[in-house]
N, C-alpha and C positions, 0 to 999 in steps of 0.2 A: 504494500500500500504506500508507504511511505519513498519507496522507490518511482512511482510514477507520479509522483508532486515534488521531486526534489528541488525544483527549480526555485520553491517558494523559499527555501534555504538559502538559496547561493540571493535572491531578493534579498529577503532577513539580513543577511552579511553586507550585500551593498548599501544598507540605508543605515545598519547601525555602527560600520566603518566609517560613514561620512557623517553622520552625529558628533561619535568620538572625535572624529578630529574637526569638524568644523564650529564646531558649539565649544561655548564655555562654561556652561553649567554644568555642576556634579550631578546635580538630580538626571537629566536627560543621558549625560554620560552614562552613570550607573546602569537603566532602563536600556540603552541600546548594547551596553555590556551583556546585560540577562540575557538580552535576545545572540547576541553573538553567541556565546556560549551553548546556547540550544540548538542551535547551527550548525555550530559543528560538530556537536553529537549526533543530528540529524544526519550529517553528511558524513560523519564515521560508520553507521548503522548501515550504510552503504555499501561498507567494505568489513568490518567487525561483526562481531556477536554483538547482541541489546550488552551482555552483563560487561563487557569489553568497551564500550562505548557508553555506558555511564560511569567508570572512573572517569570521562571525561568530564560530562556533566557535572556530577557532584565535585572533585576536584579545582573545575571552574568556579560553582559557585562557593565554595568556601574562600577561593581569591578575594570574589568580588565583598564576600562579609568580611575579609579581614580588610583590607583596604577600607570598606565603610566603617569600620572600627576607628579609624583615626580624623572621621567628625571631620573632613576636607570641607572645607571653604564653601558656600556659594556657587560665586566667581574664581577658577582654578587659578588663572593666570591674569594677572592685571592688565591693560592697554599697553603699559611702560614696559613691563616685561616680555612681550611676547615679543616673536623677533620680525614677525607678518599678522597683523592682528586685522587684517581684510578680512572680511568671510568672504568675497568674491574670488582672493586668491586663493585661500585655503579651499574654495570650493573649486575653483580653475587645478589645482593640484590634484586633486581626488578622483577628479574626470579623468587627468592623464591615466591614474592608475586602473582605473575601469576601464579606460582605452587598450592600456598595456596586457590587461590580466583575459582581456575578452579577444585579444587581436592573437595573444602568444597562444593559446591555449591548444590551435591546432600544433604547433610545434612541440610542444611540450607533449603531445598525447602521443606524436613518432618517439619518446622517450619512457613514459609510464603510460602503461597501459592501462588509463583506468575511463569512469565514465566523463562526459565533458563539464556535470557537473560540479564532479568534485575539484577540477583542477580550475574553474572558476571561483570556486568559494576558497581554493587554497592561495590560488597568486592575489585575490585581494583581498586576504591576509595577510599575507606574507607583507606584499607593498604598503599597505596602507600602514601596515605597523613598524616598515623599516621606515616611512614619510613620519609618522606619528615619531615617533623618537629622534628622529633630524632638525625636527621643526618647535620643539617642546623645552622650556626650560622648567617647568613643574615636575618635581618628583613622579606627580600621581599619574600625570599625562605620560614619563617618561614608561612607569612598568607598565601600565596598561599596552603602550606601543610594545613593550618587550612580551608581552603575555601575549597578542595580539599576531605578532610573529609566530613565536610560539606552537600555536594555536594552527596555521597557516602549516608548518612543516607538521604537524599534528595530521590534518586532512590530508596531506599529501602523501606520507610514509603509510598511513590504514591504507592509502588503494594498494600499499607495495609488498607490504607484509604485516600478517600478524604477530604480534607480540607483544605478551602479557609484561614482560618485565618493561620494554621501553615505555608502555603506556603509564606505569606503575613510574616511572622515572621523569617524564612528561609532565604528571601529576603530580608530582615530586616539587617538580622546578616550580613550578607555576604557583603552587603555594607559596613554595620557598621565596618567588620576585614579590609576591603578598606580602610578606614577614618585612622583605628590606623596606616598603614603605612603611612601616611602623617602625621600625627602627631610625630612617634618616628624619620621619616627621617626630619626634621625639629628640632628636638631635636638634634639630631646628628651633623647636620650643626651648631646650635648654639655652642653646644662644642667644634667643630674642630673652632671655630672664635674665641673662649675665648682661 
């Protein structure tokens, strides 16, 4: 079933990749985060077993609660900080990678042989989350782009092979990029008190 609607997937992924990075709110960020995450569960079930494909799921979202454990801002990034705070260019960027992710994917399928949706939902993963980290001076914006990545070679390695321990390792990291923002947002607050 879930096979013959994938496409609503690799939709999901394009609108809550260009959220994350075109928006500055936490609230919307978080909201197109939950939906990434389901995305790519969805688009692992593709290639994985259901129980192989919710360490994805749950793994994800435990990121996205520990991340909201550290009460971010609002507003992530202020006008002053940001290094393009256009949303026309941030949205002009985003397109490229939709361009990029939707144009390569015949190529990419002479390489992995999988279906054409998952290697759309992986390359604008991949890009939008190596852009998300290029473009970002915010901690939170920063692991979200790295999770976001992540995430991208995550759908891309299930069409290649299965494996319990990588997945388990995946899952791993991805908390793991969780933990560092509570840790640097906790360094941060102790500086602004010294």
């Amino acid at each position: 079933m879930l096979q013959n609607i994938s496409i609503i997937a690799v939709l999901l992924i394009l609108v809550a990749t260009t959220i994350e990075f075109v928006l500055n709110q936490w609230r919307w960020i978080s909201i197109a985060w939950v939906f990434q995450v389901f995305s790519v569960f969805w688009l692992t079930t593709l290639s994985w077993s259901f129980a192989e494909s919710a360490v994805k799921l749950i793994g994800g979202w435990i990121a996205i609660a520990i991340v909201s454990s550290v009460h971010p801002d609002s507003i992530l990034e202020k006008e002053n900080e940001t290094m393009t705070s256009g949303f026309g260019f941030r949205f002009l960027v985003i397109a490229m990678i939709w361009l990029l992710a939707f144009s390569s994917s015949s190529l990419i399928q002479n390489l992995i042989p999988a279906r054409v949706e998952i290697l759309w939902g992986g390359m604008l993963l991949l890009g939008s989350g190596i852009i998300q980290v290029g473009f970002s001076r915010n901690i939170i914006r920063t692991i979200i782009g790295l999770i976001t990545f992540i995430s991208g070679f995550e759908v891309m390695y299930a069409s290649i092979e299965s494996s319990v321990l990588v997945s388990g390792v995946l899952a791993f990291l991805t908390i793991g990029l969780a933990w560092l923002t509570v840790y640097f947002h906790s360094t941060e607050e102790e500086l602004r008190v010294e």
